[in-house]
C-alpha positions as CSV (number, residue, x, y, z in Angstrom):
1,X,-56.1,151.2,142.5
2,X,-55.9,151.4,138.6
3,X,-53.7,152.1,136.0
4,X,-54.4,155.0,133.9
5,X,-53.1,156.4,130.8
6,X,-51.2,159.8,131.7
7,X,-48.4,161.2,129.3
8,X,-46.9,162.5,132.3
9,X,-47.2,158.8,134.3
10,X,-44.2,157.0,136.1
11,X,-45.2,154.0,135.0
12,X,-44.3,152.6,130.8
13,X,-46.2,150.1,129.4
14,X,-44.9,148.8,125.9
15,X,-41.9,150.2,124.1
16,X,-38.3,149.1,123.2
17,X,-36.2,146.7,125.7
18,X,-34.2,149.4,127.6
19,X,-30.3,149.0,126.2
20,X,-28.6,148.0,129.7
21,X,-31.5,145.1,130.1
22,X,-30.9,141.6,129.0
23,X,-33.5,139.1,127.9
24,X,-32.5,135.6,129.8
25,X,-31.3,132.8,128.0
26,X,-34.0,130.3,126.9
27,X,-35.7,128.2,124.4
28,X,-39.5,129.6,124.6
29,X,-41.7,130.0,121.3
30,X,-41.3,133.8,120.2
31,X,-39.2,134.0,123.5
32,X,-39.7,137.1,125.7
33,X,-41.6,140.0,124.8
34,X,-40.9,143.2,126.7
35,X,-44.1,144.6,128.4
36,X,-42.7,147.8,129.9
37,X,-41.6,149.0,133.5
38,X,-43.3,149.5,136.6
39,X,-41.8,152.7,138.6
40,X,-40.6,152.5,142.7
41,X,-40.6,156.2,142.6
42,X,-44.7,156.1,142.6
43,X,-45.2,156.0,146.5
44,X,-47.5,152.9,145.8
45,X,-44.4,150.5,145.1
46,X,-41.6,152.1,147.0
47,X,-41.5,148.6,148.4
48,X,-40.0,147.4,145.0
49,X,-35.8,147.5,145.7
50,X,-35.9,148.8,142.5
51,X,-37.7,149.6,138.7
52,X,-39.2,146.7,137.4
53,X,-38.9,145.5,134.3
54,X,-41.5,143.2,132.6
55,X,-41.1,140.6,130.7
56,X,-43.0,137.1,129.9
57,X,-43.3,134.4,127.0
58,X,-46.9,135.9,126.5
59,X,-47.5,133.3,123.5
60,X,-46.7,130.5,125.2
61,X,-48.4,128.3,127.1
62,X,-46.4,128.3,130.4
63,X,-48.3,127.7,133.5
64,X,-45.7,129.4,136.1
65,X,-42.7,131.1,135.7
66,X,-40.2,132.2,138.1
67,X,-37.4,134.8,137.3
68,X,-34.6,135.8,139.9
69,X,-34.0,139.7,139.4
70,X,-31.0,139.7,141.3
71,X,-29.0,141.8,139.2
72,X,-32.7,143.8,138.2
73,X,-31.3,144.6,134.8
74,X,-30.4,140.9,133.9
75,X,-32.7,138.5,135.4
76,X,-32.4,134.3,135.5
77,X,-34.9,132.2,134.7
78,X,-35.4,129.3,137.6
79,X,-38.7,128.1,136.5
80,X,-39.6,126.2,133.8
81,X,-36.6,124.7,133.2
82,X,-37.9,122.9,130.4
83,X,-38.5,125.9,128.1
84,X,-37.8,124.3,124.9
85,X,-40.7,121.9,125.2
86,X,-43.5,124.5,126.1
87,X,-46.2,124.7,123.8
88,X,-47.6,127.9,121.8
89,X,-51.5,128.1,120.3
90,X,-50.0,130.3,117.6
91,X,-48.5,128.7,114.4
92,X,-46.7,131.5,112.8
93,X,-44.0,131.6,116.0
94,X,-40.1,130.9,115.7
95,X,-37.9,131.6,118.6
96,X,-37.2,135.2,116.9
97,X,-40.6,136.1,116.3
98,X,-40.9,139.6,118.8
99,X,-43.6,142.1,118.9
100,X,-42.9,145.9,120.1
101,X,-46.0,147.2,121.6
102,X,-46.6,151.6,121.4
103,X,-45.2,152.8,124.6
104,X,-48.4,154.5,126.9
105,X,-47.1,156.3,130.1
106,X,-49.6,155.5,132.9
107,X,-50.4,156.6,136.6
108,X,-52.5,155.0,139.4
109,X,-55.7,156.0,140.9
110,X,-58.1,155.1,143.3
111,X,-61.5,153.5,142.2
112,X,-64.0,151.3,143.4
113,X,-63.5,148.0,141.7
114,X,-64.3,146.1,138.9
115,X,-67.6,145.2,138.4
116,X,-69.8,144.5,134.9
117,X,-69.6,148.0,133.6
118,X,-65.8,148.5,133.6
119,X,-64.5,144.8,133.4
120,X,-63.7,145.5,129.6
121,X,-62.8,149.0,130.3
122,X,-59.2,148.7,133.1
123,X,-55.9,148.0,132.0
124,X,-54.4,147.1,135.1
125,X,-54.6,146.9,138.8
126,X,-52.9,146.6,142.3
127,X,-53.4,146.0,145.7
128,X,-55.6,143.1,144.7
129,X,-55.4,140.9,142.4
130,X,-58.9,140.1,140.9
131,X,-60.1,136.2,140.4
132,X,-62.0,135.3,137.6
133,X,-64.7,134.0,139.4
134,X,-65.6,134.9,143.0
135,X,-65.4,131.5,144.3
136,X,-62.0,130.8,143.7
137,X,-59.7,133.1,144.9
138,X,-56.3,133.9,143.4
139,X,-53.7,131.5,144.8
140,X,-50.3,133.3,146.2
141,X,-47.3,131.7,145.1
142,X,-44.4,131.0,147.2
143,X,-40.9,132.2,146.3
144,X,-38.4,129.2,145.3
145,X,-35.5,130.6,147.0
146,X,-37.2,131.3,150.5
147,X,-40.8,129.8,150.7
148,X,-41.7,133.1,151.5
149,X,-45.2,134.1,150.4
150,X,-44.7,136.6,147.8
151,X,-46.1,140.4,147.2
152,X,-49.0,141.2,144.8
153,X,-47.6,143.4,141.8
154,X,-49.9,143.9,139.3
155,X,-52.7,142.5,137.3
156,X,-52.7,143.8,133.6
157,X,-55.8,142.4,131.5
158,X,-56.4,142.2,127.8
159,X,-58.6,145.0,127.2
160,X,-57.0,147.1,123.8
161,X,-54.9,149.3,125.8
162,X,-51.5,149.0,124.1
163,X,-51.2,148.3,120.1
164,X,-48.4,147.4,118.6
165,X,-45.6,149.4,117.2
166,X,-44.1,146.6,114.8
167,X,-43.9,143.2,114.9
168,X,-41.3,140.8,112.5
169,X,-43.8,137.8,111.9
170,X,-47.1,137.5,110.7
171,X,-50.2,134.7,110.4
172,X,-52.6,133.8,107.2
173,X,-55.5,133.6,109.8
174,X,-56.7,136.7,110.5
175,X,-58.3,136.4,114.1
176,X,-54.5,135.6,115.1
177,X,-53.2,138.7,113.0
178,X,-55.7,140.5,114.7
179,X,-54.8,138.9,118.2
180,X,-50.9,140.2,117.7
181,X,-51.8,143.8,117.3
182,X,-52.5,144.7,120.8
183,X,-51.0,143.6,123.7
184,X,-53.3,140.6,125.1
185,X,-52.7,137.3,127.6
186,X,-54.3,134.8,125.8
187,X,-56.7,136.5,124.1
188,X,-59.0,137.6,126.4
189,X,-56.9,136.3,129.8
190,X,-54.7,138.7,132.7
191,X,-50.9,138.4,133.7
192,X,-50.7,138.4,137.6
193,X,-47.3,139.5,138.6
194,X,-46.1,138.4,142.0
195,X,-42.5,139.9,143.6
196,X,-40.3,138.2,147.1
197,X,-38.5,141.5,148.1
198,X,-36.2,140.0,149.7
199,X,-35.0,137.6,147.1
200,X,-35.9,139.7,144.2
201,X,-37.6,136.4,142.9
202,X,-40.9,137.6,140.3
203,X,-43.4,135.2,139.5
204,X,-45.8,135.6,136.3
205,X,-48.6,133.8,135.5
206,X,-51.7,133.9,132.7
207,X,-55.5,133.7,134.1
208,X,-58.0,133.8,132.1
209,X,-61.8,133.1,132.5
């Protein structure tokens, strides 16, 4: 199924971090940014033990990262635990620099795939996550806390979808400018978003081509 933008959609992409959520303590370039919140009361994830929140250091270079939603509204970080020394592409970052992306309500819906004439054209996906080439199928990672294999989420991809709302830094080079003002995983990459039930453990991480 797909993601599709519907003012009347369960699902929020973008938009202000909700007051009674709380960013986890670390040391990441430009830190969290806050993608939005996937909905249990869509029939499609009443597996989720509750609403989702998303958040990820999008302009960093992380390769995993692991976050422990047992209290869902103020989630740990258990992987990397080196999050000072992660690397960012993008010059113009502090550890303050933050980004608030338009809020877009969204629904799912059933199509056929994606294939060469809609690849640029879906926001996101679930029930499968799609690899980036067809020999190499997306690995599942295991929880940390339980080795349990975890539950596909979601795959967003960098296709326009949400522009920003405001942002409090800015770059000289104007291909990064550009690159700030709509929500993207490394340019032209997707976030896969993994989820233990059990545990409440959520794993992101950035593919790109």
């Amino acid at each position: 199924m797909e993601f599709f933008q519907d003012e009347n959609g369960l699902h929020k992409f973008g938009g202000e971090i909700p007051n009674d959520f709380y960013i986890p303590q670390n040391e990441f370039l430009a830190g969290f940014q806050y993608l939005g919140k996937i909905s249990k009361a869509d029939k499609n994830f009443d597996w989720l033990p509750f609403d989702l929140n998303l958040i990820c250091p999008i302009f960093t270079d992380f390769d995993s990262l692991y976050l422990d939603y047992s209290n869902p509204t103020e989630p740990k970080l258990l992987h990397p635990e080196n999050s000072g020394e992660i690397t960012s592409a993008y010059d113009a970052l502090t550890q303050d620099s933050k980004v608030v992306y338009k809020q877009q309500n969204f629904s799912l819906r059933e199509f056929e795939g994606i294939n060469d004439d809609n690849e640029f054209e879906i926001f996101g996906i679930i029930g499968k996550p799609q690899p980036n080439f067809e020999d190499e199928p997306v690995k599942v990672p295991r929880c940390p806390k339980t080795n349990n294999k975890m539950k596909f989420v979601a795959q967003l991809f960098s296709n326009d979808h949400i522009k920003y709302e405001n942002k409090n830094f800015s770059s000289d080079d104007e291909y990064y400018e550009n690159l700030f003002q709509t929500l993207n995983f490394w340019c032209d990459g997707s976030l896969l978003i993994f989820m233990e039930p059990s545990s409440k453990v959520v794993y992101y991480s950035i593919s790109t081509t």
